[in-house]
DSSP file (Angstrom, degrees, kcal/mol; ACC not computed):
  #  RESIDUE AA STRUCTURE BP1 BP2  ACC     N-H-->O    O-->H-N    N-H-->O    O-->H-N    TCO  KAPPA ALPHA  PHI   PSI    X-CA   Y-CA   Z-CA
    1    1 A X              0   0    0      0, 0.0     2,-0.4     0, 0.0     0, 0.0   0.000 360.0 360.0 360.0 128.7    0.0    0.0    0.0
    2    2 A X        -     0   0    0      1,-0.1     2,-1.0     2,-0.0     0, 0.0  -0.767 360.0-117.8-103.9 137.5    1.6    3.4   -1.2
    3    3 A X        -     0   0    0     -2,-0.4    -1,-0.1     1,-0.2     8,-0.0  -0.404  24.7-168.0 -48.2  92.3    1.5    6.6    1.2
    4    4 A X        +     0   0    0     -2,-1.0    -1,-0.2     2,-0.0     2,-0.1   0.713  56.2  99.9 -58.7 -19.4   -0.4    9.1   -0.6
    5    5 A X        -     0   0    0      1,-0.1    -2,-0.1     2,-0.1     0, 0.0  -0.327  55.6-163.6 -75.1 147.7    0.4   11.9    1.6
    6    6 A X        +     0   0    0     -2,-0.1    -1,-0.1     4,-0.0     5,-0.1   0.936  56.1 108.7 -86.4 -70.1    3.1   13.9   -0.1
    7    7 A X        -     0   0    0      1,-0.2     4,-0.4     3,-0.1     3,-0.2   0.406  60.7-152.2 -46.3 123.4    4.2   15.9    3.0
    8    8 A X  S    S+     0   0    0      1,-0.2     4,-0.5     2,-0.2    -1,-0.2   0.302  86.4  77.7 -86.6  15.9    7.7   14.5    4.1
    9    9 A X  S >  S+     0   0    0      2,-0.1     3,-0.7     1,-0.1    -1,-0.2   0.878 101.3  49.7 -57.8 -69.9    7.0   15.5    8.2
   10   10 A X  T 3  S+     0   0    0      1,-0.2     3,-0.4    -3,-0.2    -2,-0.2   0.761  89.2  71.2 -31.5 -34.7    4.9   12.3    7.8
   11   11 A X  T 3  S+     0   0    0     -4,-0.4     2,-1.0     1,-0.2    -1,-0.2   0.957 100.6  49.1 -47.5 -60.8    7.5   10.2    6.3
   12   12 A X    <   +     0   0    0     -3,-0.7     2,-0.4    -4,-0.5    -1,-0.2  -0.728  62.2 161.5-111.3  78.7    9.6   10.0   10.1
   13   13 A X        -     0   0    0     -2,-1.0    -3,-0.0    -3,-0.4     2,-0.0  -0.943  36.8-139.4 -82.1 122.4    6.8    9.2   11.9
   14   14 A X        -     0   0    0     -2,-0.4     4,-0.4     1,-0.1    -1,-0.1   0.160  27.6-112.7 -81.7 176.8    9.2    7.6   15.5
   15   15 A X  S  > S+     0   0    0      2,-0.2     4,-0.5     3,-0.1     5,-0.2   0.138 119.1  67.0-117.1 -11.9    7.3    4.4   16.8
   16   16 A X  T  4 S+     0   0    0      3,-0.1    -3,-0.0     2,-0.1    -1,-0.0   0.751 105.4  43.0 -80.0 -15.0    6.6    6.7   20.0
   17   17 A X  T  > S+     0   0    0      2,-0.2     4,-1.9     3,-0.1     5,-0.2   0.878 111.6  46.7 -88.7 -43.5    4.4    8.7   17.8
   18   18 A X  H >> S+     0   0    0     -4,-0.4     3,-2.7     1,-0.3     4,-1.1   0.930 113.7  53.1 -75.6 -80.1    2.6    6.0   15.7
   19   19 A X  H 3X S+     0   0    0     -4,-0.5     4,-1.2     1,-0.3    -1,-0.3   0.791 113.1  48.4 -30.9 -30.6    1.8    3.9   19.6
   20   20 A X  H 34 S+     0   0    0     -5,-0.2    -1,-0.3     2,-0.2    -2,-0.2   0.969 111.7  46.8 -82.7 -32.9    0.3    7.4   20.7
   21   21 A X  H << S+     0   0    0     -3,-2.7    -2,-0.2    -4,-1.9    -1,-0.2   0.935 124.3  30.5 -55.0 -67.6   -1.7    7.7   17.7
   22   22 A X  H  < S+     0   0    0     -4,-1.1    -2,-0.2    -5,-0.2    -3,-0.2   0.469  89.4 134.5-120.6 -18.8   -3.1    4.3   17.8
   23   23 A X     <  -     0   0    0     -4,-1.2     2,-0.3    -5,-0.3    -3,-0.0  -0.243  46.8-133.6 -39.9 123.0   -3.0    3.8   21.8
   24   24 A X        -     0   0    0     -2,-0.0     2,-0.3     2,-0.0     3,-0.1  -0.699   6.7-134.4 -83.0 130.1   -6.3    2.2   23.6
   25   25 A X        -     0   0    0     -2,-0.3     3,-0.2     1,-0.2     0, 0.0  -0.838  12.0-158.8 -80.9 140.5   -7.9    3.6   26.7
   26   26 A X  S    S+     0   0    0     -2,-0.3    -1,-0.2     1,-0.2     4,-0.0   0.483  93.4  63.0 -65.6 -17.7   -8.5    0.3   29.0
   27   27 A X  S    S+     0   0    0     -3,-0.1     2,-0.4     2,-0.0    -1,-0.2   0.581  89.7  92.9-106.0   6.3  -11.2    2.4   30.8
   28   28 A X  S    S-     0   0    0     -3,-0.2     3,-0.1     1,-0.1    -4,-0.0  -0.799  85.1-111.6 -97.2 152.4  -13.3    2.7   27.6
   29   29 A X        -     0   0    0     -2,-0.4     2,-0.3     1,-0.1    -1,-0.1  -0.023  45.9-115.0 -45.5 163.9  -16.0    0.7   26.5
   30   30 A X        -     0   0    0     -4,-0.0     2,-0.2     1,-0.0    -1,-0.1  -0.675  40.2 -83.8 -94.6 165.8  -14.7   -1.3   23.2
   31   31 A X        -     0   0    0     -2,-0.3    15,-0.6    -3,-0.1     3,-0.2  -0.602  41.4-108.0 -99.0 137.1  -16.1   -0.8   19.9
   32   32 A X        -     0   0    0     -2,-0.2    14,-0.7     1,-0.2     2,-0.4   0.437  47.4 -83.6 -18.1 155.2  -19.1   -2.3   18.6
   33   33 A X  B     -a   46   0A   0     12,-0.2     2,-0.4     1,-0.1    -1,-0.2  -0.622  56.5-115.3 -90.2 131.3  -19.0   -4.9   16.0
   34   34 A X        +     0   0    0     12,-2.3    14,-0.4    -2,-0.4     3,-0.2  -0.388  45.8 157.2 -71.9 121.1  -18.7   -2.9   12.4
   35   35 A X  S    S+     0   0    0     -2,-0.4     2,-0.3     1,-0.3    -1,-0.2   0.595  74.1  51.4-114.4   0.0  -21.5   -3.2   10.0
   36   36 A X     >  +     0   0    0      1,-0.2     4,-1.3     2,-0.1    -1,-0.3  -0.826  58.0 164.4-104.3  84.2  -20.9   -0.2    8.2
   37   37 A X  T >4 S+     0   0    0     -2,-0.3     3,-1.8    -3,-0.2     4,-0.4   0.999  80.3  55.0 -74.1 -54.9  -17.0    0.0    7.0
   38   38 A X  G >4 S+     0   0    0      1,-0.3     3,-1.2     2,-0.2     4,-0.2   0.896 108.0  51.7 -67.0 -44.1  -17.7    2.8    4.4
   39   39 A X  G 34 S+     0   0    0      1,-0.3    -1,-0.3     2,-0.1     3,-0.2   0.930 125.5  21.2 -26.0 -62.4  -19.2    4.8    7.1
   40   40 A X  G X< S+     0   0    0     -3,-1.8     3,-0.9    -4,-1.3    -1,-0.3   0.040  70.6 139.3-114.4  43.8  -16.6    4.6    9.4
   41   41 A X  T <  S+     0   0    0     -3,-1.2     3,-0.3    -4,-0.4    -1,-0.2   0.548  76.7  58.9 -46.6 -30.9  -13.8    3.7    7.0
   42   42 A X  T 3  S+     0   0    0      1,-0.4     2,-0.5    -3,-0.2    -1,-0.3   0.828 125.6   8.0 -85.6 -50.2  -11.7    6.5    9.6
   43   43 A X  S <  S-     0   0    0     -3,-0.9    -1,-0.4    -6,-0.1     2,-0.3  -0.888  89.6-171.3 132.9  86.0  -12.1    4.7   12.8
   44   44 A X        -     0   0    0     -2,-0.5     3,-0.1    -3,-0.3   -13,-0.1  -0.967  21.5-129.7-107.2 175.8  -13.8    1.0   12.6
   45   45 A X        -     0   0    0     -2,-0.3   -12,-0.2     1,-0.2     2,-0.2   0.162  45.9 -79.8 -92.0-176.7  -15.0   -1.3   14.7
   46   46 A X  B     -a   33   0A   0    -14,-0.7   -12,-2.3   -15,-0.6     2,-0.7  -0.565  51.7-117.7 -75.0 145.2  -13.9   -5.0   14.5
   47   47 A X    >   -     0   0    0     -2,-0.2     3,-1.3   -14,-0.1     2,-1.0  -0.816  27.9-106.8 -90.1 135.5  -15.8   -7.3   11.6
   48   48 A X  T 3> S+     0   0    0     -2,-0.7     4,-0.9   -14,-0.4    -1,-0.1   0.269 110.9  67.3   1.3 -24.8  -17.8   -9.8   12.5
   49   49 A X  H 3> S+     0   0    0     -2,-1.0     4,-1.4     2,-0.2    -1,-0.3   0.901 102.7  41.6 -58.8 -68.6  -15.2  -12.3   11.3
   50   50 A X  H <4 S+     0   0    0     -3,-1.3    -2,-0.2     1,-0.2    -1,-0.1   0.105 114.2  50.9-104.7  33.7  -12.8  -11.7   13.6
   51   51 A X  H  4 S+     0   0    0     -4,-0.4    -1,-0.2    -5,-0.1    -2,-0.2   0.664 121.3  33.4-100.9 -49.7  -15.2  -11.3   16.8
   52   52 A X  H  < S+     0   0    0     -4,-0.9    -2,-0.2    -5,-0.1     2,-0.2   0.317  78.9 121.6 -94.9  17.7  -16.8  -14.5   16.1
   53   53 A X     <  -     0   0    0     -4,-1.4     2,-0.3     1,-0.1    -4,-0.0  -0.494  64.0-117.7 -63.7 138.3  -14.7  -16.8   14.6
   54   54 A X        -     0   0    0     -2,-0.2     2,-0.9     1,-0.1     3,-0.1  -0.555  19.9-150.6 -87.2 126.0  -14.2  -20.2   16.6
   55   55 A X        +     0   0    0     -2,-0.3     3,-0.4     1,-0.2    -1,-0.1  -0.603  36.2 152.9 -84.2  80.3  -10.7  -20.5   17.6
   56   56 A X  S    S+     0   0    0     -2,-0.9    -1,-0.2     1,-0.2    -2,-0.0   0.345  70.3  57.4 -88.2  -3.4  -10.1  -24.4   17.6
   57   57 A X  S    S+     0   0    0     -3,-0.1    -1,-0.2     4,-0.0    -2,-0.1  -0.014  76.4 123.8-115.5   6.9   -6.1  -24.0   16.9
   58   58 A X  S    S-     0   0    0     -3,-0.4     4,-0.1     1,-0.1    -2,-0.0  -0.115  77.7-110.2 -57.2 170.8   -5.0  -21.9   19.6
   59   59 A X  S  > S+     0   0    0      2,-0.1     4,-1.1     3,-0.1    -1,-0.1   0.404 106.8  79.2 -64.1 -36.4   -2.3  -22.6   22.1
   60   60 A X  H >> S+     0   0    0      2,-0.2     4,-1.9     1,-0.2     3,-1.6   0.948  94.2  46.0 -78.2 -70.9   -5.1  -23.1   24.9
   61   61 A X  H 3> S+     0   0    0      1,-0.3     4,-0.6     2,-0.2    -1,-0.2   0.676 120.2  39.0 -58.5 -48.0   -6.0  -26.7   23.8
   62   62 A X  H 3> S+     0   0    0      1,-0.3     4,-0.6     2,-0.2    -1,-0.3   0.757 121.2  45.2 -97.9 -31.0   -2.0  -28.0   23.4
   63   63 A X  H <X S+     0   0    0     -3,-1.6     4,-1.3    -4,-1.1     5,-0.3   0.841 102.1  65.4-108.9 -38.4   -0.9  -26.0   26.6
   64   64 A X  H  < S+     0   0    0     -4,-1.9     4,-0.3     1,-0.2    -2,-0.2   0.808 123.8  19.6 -52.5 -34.1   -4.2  -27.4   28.7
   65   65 A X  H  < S+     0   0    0     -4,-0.6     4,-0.5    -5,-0.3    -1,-0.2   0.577 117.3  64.6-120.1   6.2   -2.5  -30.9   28.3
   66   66 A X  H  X S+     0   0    0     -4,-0.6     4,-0.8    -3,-0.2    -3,-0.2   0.583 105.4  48.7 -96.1  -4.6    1.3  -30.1   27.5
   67   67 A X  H  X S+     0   0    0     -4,-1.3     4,-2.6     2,-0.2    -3,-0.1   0.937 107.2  52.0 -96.4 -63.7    1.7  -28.5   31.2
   68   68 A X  H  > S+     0   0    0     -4,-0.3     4,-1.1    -5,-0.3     5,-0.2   0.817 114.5  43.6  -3.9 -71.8    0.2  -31.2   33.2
   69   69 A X  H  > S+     0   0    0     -4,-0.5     4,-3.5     2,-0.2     3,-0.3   0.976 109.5  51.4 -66.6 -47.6    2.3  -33.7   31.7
   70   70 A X  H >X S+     0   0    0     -4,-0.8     4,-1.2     1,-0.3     3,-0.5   0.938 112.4  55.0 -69.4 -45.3    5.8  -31.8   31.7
   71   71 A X  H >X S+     0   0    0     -4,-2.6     4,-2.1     1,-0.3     3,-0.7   0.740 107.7  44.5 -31.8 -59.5    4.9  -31.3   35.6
   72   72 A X  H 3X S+     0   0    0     -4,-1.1     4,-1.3    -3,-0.3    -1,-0.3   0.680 118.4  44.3 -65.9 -22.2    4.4  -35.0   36.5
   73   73 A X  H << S+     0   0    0     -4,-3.5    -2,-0.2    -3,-0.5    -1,-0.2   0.736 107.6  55.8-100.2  -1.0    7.4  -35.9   34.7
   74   74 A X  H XX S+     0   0    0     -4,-1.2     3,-3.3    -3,-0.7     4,-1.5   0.962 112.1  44.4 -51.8 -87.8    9.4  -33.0   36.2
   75   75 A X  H 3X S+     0   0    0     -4,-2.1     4,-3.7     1,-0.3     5,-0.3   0.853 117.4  48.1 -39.2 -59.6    8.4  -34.4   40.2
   76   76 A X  H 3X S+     0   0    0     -4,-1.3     4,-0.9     1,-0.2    -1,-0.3   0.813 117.7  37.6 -51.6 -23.6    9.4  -38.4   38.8
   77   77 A X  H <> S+     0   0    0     -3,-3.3     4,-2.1    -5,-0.2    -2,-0.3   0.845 122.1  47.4-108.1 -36.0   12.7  -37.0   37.4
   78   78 A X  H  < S+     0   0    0     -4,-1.5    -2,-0.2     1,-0.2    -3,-0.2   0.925 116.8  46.7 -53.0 -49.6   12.7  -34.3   41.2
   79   79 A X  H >< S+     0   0    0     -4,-3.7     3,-0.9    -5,-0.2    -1,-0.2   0.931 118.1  38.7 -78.3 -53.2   11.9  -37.6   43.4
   80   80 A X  H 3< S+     0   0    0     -4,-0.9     3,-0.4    -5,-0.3    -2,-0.2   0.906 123.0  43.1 -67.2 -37.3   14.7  -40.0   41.6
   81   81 A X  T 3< S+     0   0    0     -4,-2.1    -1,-0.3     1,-0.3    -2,-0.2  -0.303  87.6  90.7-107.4  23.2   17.2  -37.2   41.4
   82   82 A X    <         0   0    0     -3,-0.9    -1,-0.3     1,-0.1    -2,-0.1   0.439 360.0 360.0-124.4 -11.7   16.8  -35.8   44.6
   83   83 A X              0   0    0     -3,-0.4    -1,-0.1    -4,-0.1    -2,-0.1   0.198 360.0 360.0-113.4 360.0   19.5  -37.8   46.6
């Protein structure tokens, strides 16, 4: 995607400037799911996609049964090794 603005103050936008720009207040509500983009094409909301899409490939599934394990075989390797 090419910048359209010409003015080259813009170019050396710092990474403290773009995170202040683009910084969330925690203490505000979050925005609504967007059903209008062209409306708010400046500002939108999240699509509908990516609020309700079912995650089934996450981390949570593999971590739920990978932690568990490495734990019991940590204490058996703690208990042999312990003397």
């Amino acid at each position: 995607m090419e910048n359209q603005n010409n003015n080259p103050e813009d170019h050396n936008d710092s990474i403290e400037n773009i995170e202040a720009r683009h910084a969330e207040d925690p203490n505000k509500p979050h925005k609504p799911i967007e059903h209008d983009y062209a409306k708010h094409e400046a500002d939108p909301g999240p699509s509908p996609q990516a609020v309700e899409e079912y995650n089934d490939k996450g981390a949570g599934p593999v971590m739920k049964w990978l932690i568990p394990v490495l734990i019991v075989i940590l204490l058996i390797c703690w208990f042999i090794f312990r003397k």
